[in-house]
N, C-alpha and C positions, 0 to 999 in steps of 0.2 A: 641968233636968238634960239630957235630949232635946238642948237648942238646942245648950247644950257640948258633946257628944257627935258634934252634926254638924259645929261647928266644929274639932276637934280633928281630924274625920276628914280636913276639907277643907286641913287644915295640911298631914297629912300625905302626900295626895295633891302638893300642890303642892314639896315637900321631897322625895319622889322623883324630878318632872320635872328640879329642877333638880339634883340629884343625876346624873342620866343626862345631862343637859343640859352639865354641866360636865367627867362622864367623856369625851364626845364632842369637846369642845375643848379638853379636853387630851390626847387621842389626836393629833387632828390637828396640832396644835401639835409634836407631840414627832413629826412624820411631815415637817412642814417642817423642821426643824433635820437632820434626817436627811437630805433632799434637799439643802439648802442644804450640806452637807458632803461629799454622797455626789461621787465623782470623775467626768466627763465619760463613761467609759465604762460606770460603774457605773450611770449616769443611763439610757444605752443599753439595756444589758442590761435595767436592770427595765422601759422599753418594751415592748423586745419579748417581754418575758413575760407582758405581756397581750392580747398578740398569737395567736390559735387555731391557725394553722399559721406557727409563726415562722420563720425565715429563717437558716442555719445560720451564712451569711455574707454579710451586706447588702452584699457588694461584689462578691461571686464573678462576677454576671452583668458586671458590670463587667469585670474583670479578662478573664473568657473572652471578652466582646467585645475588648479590646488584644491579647489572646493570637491571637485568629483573622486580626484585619490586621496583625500583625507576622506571624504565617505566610503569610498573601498576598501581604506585600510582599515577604517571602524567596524565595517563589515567584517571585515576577517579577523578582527578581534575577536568580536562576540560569538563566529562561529568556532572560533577556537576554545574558548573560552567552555561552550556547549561541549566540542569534543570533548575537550576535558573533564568536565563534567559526568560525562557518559563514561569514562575510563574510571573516575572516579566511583562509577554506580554501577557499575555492569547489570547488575539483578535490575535494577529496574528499566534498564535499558533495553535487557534482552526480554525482560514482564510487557513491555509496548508493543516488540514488534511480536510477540507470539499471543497476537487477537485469538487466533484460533486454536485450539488444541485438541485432538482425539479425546473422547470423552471413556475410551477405557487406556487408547498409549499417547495421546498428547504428542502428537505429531503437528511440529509448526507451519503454521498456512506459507507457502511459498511467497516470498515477495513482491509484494503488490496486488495481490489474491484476496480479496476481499470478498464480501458480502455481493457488490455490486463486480466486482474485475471476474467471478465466473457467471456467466451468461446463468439466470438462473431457470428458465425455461430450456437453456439447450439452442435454442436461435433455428436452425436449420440446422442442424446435427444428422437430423432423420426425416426421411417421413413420415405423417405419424398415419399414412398406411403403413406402411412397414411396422409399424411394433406388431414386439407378439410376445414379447417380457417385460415385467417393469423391476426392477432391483432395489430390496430396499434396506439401508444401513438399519442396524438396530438403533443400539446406544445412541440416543442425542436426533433420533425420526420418530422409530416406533413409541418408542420412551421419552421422557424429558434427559434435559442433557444434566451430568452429576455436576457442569461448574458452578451452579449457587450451591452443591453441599461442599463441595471445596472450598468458597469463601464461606461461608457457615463456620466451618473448618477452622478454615485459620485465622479468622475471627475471633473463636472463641480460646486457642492455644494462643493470642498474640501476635500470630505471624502475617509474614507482611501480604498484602493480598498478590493472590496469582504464584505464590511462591509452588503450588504443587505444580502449574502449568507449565511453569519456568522450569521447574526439575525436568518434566515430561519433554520438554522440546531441548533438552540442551545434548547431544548427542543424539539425534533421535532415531536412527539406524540401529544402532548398538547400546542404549543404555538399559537400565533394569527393564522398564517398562514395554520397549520392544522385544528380548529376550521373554519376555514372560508369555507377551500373548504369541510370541513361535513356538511358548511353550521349550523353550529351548534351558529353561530354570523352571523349578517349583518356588509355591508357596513362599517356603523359609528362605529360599536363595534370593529369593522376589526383595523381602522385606530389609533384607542383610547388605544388598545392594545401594536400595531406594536409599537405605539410613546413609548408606555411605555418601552417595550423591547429594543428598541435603545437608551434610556435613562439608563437603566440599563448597558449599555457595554459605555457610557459616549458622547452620540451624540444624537442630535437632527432627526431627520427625518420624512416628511411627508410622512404616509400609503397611503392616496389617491394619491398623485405623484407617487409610489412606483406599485401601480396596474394599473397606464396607462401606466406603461413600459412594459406589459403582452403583446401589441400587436406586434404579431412575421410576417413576409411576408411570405405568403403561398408561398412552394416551387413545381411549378407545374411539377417536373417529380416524386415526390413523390403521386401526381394527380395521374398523369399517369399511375404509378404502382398499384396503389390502382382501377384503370379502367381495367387494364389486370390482377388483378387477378378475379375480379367479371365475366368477358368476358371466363375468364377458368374455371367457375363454384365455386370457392373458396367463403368461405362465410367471409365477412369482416365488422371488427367491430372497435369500438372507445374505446380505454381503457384511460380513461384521469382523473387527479388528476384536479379539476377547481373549480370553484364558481359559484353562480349561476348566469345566463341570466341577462344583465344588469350592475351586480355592479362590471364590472372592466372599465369600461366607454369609452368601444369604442365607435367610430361613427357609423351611420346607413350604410355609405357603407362596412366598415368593417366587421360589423355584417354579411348583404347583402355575401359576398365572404366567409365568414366561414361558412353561411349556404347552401351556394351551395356545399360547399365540403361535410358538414355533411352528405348531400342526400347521398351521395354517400354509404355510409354505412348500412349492415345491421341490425344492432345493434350499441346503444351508450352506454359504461355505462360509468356515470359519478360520480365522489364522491361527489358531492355537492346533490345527489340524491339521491344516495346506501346508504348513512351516514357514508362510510367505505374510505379510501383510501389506494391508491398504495402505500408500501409495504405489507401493511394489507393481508393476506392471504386468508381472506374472500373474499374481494373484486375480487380475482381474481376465486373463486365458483364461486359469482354470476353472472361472464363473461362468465366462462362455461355454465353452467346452460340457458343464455339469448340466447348465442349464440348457446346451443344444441351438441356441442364437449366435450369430453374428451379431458384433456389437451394434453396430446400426440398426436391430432392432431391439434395442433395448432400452430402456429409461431406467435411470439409476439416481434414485436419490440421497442423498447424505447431509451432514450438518456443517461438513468441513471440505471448502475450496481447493483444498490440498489434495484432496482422495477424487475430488470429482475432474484433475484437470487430466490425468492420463486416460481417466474413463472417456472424455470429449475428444482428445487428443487419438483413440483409436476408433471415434463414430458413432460413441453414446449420447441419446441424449441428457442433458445433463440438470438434477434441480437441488438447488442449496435448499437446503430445508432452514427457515429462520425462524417462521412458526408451522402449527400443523394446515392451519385454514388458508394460508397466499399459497402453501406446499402441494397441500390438497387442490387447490385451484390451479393451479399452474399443470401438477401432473395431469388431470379431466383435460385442460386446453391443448395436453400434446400426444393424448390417444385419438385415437381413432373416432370419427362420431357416432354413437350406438344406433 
């Protein structure tokens, strides 16, 4: 009885395995025909749902990689597009970047040279114990600057604006307007040039109408200042890019009021003289040297970031003149205290 007992038990053990045995293939049996049916992206989907941090869109990094070099290549379209543009215009391309221009030789502000890119107090240039000069450009400080009689100008002849500024920086070592003020050409050679030069960029223009727009109105609290620094013992001087006496054709009384102001000064130097001009780095030795200073004490002010960066670059201090009242203020903030 026993032996039946344990045989009967051992049936039944074995008729469970295979009981579980056969629930389990036919699970998986009825999981392949589901696969075998299920559609290409349904196959996907149950992928990536065994997946712990699944992928919202297995393509998206894709896509935003095409998405970024189609906006790069756009980008460089339109930058091209602009070159070309600029090749196609030169004049007014080279009209943007020549902000600034000498207000007798239109000398282009250096690159990146701005209003704000030269320190317009000078920073720590000097001590302002140390001054004992202050230097002050004429044309475009002492005076107003001639570039609204220039758009005036060419306003009223049609022409395009800044076209005489663009003539003036376009070679601007060597073209008419630097030979004149070395004085290294007159008058007529002046005008026979400029014509040429404004022909070359596709426009007509007279050089002698172009030199009686030179005459600027003395602005007299810039007088003034140039009176109280000489009254505080400062020694002042004329640093000015010009031509010589005569051949920009002012009137006698004109003449008469620039030379009352000239008096004023201790020293003049002029480039129609020195044979050098402002940016020329010489030109600004021979300042020292006339006037007896080491650049470190000097302050030297101008209209044009171009003329004031070798002046800082040898230890002047340095002030962009934009009007006469921030010019005036700023020079008073880096002398000495009375």
């Amino acid at each position: 009885m026993a032996n039946y007992d344990r045989r009967m038990g051992f049936l039944d053990d074995v008729s469970k395995i295979f009981k579980s045995a056969k629930g389990a293939l036919e699970s998986n049996l009825a999981k392949k025909e589901r696969d075998l049916a299920a559609s290409p992206q349904e196959k996907l989907d149950a992928a990536l749902s065994d997946i712990d941090d699944p992928i919202d869109d297995p393509l998206a990094a894709v896509r935003a990689k095409i998405d970024q070099k189609t906006a790069m290549a756009d980008a460089k379209g339109e930058l091209s597009e602009d070159a070309a543009a600029q090749s196609k215009n030169p004049l007014a391309a080279e009209a943007k970047r020549s902000e600034e221009i000498s207000a007798t030789a239109g000398e282009p502000i250096a690159e990146g040279d701005s209003a704000d890119a030269v320190n317009s107090s000078g920073g720590d240039a000097s001590d302002a114990s140390e001054i004992k000069a202050v230097l002050f450009d004429f044309g475009g400080v002492v005076t107003t600057s001639p570039f609204e009689a220039f758009a005036r100008f060419e306003e009223a002849q049609g022409l395009p604006a800044d076209i005489i500024r663009t003539i003036n920086s376009t070679n601007p070592d060597t073209n008419a307007w630097a030979q004149f003020e070395r004085n290294d050409v007159d008058r007529a050679r002046f005008i026979e040039l400029f014509g040429a030069e404004a022909k070359a960029l596709g426009h007509d223009i007279d050089g002698g109408a172009v030199l009686d727009l030179l005459k600027g109105d003395i602005r007299p609290e810039m007088v003034d200042i140039i009176k109280e620094c000489k009254a505080r013992g400062f020694k002042v001087a004329c640093l000015t890019n010009n031509i010589s006496s005569g051949e920009a054709g002012a009137g006698a009384e004109e003449v008469g009021e620039m030379a009352k102001v000239m008096e004023l000064f201790d020293e003049i130097i002029e480039s129609s003289k020195v044979g050098v001009r402002k940016p020329e780095l010489k030109f600004y030795e021979i300042a020292c040297e006339q006037v007896g200073v080491k650049p470190s004490e000097c302050v030297f002010l101008d209209d044009l970031g171009v003329n004031l960066r070798p002046a800082r670059a040898m230890g002047m201090t340095t002030i962009k003149v934009v009007n006469a009242a921030d010019a005036i203020a700023e020079l008073k903030a880096a002398l000495p205290v009375a």
